[in-house]
Structures are given as C-alpha cells and as structure tokens.
N, C-alpha and C positions, 0 to 999 in steps of 0.2 A: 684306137686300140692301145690300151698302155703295155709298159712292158708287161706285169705278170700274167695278162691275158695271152700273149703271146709265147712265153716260155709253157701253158699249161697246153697249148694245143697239141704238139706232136705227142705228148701221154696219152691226150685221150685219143689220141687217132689211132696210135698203135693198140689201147686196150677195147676198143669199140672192134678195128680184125682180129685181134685174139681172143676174144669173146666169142666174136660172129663164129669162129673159128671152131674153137670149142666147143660153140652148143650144136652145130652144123655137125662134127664130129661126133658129136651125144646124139644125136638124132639118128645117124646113119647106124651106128651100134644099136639102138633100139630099134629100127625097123628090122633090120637086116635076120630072116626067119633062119640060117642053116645055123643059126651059135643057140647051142642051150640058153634060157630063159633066164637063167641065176647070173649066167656068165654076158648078158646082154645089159641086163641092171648094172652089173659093176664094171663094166666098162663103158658104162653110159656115163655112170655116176662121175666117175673119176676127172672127166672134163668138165664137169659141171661145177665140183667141188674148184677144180683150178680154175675156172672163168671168176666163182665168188672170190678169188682169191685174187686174183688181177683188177677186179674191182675193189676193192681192199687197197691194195698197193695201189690204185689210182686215185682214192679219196686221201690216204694219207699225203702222196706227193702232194697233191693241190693245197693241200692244209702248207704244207712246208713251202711252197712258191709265196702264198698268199702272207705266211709268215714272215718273208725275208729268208729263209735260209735254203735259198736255190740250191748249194753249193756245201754238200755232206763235207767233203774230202778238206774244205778249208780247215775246220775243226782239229784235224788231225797231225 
C-alpha cells in the first residue's frame, strides 16, 4: 500500500458513516407518518443534499492527496 492510499482511507471512512448517516436520517423523516407531508420532503431532503455534499468534499480531497498537496495549511 503506498502512502497516498493510505492517507485517503480515513476520508472515505469517515464520509461512507456520514453518508450512512444521513440517508438513515432521510429515511427515518420520510417514513415517520405523525409530520405533515411537505414538512417530511424537506427534512428528508436536507440530509440528502448534505450526504451529496460530503461526497463532493470527498472526491475533491482524494484529487488533492493523489496530486501532492496533502497539506492545505502549508501554502499559507
């Protein structure tokens, strides 16, 4: 295993349970019958928009490992 396989695991680890996380939490809001209908949609939706969004943040990290620049803060 070289290093930047290595430095990319703990990302995907953490956004694969915040994912799970998320759509688990989207799912529970849409079953769940006592919440009006409208108000079941958008707080479904709301995790679901931040799950594509932690997936997002997790293809770009992997782009910046695989590029060399592990390491935002050095730049600064």
């Amino acid at each position: 295993m070289d290093e930047h396989t290595k430095k990319m695991i703990a990302p995907i680890i953490i956004t694969v349970f915040i994912v799970l996380y998320y759509t688990g939490f989207a799912a529970v809001c849409l079953v769940v019958q006592d919440i009006p209908l409208p108000l079941r949609w958008f707080f479904g939706l709301i995790p679901l928009v931040l799950a594509g969004v932690m997936i997002y943040v997790l293809l770009t990290r992997i782009k910046e490992i695989r590029s060399g620049e592990e390491d935002d803060l050095s730049k600064y």
